[in-house]
Z-matrix of the N, CA and C atoms (Angstrom, degrees):
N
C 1 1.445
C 2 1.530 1 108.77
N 3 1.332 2 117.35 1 136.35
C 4 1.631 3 125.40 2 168.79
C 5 1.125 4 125.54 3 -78.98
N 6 1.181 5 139.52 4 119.57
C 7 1.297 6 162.24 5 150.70
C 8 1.569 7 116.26 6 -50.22
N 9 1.134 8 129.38 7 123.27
C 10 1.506 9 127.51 8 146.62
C 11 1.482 10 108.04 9 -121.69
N 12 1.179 11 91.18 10 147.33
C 13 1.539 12 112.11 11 168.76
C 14 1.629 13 110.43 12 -93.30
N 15 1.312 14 112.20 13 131.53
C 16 1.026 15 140.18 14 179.14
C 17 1.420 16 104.92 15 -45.55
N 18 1.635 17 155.00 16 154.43
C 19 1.559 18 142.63 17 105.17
C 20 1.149 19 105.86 18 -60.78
N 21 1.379 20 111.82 19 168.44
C 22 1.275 21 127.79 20 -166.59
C 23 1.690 22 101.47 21 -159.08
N 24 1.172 23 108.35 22 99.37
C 25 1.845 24 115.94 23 175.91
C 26 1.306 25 113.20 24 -60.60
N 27 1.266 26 114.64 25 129.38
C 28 1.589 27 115.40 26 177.91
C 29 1.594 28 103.19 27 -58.12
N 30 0.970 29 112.76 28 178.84
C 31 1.610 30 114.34 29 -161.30
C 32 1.988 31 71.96 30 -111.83
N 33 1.715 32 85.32 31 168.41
C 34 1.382 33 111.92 32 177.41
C 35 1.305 34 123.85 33 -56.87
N 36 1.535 35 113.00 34 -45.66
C 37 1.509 36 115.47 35 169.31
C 38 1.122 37 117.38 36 -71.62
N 39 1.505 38 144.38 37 -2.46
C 40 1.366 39 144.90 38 -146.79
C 41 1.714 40 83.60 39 -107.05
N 42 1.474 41 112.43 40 -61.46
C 43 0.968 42 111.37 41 168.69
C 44 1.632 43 144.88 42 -40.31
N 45 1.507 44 105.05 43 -42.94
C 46 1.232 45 128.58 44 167.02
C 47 1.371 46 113.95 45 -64.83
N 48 1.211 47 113.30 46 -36.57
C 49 1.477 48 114.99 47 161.79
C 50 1.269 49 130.40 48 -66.82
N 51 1.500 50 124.46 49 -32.65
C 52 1.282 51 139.02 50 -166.98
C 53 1.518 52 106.03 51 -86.52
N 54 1.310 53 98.74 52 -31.63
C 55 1.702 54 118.52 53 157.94
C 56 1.786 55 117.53 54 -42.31
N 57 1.300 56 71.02 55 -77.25
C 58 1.723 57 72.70 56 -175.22
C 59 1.620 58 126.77 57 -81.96
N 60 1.497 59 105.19 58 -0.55
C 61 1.762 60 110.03 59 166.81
C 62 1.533 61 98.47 60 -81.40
N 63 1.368 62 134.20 61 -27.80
C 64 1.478 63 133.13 62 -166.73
C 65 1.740 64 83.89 63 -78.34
N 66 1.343 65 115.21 64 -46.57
C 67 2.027 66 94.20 65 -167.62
C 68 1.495 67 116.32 66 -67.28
N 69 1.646 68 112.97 67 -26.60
C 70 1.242 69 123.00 68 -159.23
C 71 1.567 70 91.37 69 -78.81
N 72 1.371 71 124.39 70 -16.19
C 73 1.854 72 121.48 71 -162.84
C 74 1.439 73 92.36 72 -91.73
N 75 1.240 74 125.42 73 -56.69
C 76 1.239 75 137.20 74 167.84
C 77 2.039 76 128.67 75 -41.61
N 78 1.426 77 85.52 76 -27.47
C 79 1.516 78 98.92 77 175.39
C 80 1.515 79 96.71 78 -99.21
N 81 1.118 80 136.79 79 -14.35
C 82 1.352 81 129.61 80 177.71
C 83 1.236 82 110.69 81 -97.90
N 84 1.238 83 146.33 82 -14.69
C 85 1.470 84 162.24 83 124.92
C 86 1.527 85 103.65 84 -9.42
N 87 1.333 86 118.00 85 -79.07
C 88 1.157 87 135.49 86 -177.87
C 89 1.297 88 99.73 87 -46.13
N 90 1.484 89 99.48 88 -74.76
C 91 1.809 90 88.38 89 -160.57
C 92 1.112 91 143.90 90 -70.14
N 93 1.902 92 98.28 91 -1.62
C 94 1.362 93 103.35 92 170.41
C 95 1.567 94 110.05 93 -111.93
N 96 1.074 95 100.05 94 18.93
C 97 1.665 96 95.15 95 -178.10
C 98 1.512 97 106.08 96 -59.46
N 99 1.574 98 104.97 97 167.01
C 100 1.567 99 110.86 98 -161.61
C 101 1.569 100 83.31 99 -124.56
N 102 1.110 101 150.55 100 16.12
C 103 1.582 102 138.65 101 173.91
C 104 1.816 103 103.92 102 -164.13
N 105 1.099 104 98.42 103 159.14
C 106 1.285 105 97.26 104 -171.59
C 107 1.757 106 122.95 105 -82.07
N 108 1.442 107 108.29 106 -3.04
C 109 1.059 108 147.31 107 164.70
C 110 2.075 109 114.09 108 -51.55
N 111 1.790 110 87.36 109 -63.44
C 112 1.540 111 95.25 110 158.60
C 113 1.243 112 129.85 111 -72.58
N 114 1.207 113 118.80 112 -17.71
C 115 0.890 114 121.12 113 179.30
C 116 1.737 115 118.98 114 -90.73
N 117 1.469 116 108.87 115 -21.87
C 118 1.465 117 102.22 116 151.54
C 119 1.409 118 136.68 117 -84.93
N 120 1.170 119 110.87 118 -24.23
C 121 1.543 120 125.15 119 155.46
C 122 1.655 121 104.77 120 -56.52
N 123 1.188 122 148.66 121 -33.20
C 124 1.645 123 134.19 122 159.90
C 125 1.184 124 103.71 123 -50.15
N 126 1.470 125 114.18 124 -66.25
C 127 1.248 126 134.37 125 -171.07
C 128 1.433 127 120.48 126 -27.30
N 129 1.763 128 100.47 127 -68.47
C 130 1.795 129 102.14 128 166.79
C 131 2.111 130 105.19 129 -69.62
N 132 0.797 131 122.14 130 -4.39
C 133 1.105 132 142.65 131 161.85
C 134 1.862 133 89.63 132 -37.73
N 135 1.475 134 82.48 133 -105.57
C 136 1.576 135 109.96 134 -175.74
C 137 1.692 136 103.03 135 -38.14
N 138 1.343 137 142.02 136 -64.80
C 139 1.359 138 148.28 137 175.81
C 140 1.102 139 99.45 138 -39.26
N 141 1.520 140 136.15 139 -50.21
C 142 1.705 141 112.89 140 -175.24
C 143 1.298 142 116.88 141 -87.40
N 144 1.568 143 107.80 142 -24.80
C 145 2.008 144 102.07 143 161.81
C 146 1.746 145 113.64 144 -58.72
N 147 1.000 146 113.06 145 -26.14
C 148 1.886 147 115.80 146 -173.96
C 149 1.464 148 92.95 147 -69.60
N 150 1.439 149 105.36 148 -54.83
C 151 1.691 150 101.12 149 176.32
C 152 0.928 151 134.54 150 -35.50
N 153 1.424 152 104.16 151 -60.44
C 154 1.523 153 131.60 152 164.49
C 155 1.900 154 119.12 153 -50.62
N 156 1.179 155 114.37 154 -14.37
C 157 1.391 156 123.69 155 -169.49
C 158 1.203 157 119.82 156 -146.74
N 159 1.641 158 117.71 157 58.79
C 160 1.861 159 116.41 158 -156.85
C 161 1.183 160 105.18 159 -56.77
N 162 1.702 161 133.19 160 -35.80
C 163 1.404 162 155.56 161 156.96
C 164 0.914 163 131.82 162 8.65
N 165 1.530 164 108.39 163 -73.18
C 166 1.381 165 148.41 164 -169.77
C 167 1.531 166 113.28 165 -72.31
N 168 1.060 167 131.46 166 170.72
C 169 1.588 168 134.55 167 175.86
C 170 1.587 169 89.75 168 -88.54
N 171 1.163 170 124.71 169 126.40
C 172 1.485 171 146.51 170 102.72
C 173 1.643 172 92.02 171 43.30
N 174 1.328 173 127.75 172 109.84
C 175 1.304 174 141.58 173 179.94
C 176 1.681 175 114.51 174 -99.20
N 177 1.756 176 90.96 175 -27.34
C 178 1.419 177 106.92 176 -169.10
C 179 2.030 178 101.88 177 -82.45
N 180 1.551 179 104.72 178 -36.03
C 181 1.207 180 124.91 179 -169.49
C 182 1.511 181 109.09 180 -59.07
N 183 1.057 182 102.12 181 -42.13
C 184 1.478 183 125.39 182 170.50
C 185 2.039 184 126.20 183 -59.35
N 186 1.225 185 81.08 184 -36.59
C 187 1.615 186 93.07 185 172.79
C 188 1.542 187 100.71 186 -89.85
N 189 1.400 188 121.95 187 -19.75
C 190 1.594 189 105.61 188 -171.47
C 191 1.324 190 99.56 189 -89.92
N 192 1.801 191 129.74 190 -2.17
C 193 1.359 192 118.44 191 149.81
C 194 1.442 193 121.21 192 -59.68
N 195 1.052 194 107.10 193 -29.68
C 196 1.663 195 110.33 194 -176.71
C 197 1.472 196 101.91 195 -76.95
N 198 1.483 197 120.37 196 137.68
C 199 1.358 198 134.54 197 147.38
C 200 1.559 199 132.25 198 -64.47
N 201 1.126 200 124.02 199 68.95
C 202 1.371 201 121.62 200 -177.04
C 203 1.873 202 125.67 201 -34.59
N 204 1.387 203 111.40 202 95.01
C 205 1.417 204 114.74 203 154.23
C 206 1.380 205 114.94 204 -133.39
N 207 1.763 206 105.93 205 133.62
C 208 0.997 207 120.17 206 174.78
C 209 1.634 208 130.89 207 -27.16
N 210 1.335 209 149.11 208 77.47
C 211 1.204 210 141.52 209 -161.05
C 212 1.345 211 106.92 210 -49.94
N 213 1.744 212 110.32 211 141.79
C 214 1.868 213 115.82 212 174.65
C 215 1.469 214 92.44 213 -52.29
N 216 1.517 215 83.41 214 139.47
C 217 1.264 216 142.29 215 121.37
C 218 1.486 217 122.24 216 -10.05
């Protein structure tokens, strides 16, 4: 006899969460980057999640609140 295994959809908040731990990693990228290098790599970072999420508020918009300086050393 055959067996399938069920999927099982993450529930709505799981998602919503997974959402916003992916912006908060991405916003912490940036702001602690140590070269400006990392700090453009978040950057297109953030630009291909917006892509990825026409939806959502502006990921990029959000980083242009932030002032980019390199964190010490």
């Amino acid at each position: 006899m055959t067996t399938f295994a069920l999927l099982t959809m993450p529930l709505e908040s799981e998602l919503a969460w997974a959402e916003h731990d992916a912006r908060l990693q991405i916003i912490h990228s940036y702001v602690t980057a140590q070269t400006e290098r990392e700090a453009t790599a978040a950057r297109w970072e953030a630009v291909a999640y917006d892509r990825a999420n026409p939806t959502a508020s502006s990921l990029v918009a959000e980083l242009d609140a932030h002032d980019y300086q390199p964190a010490a050393a």
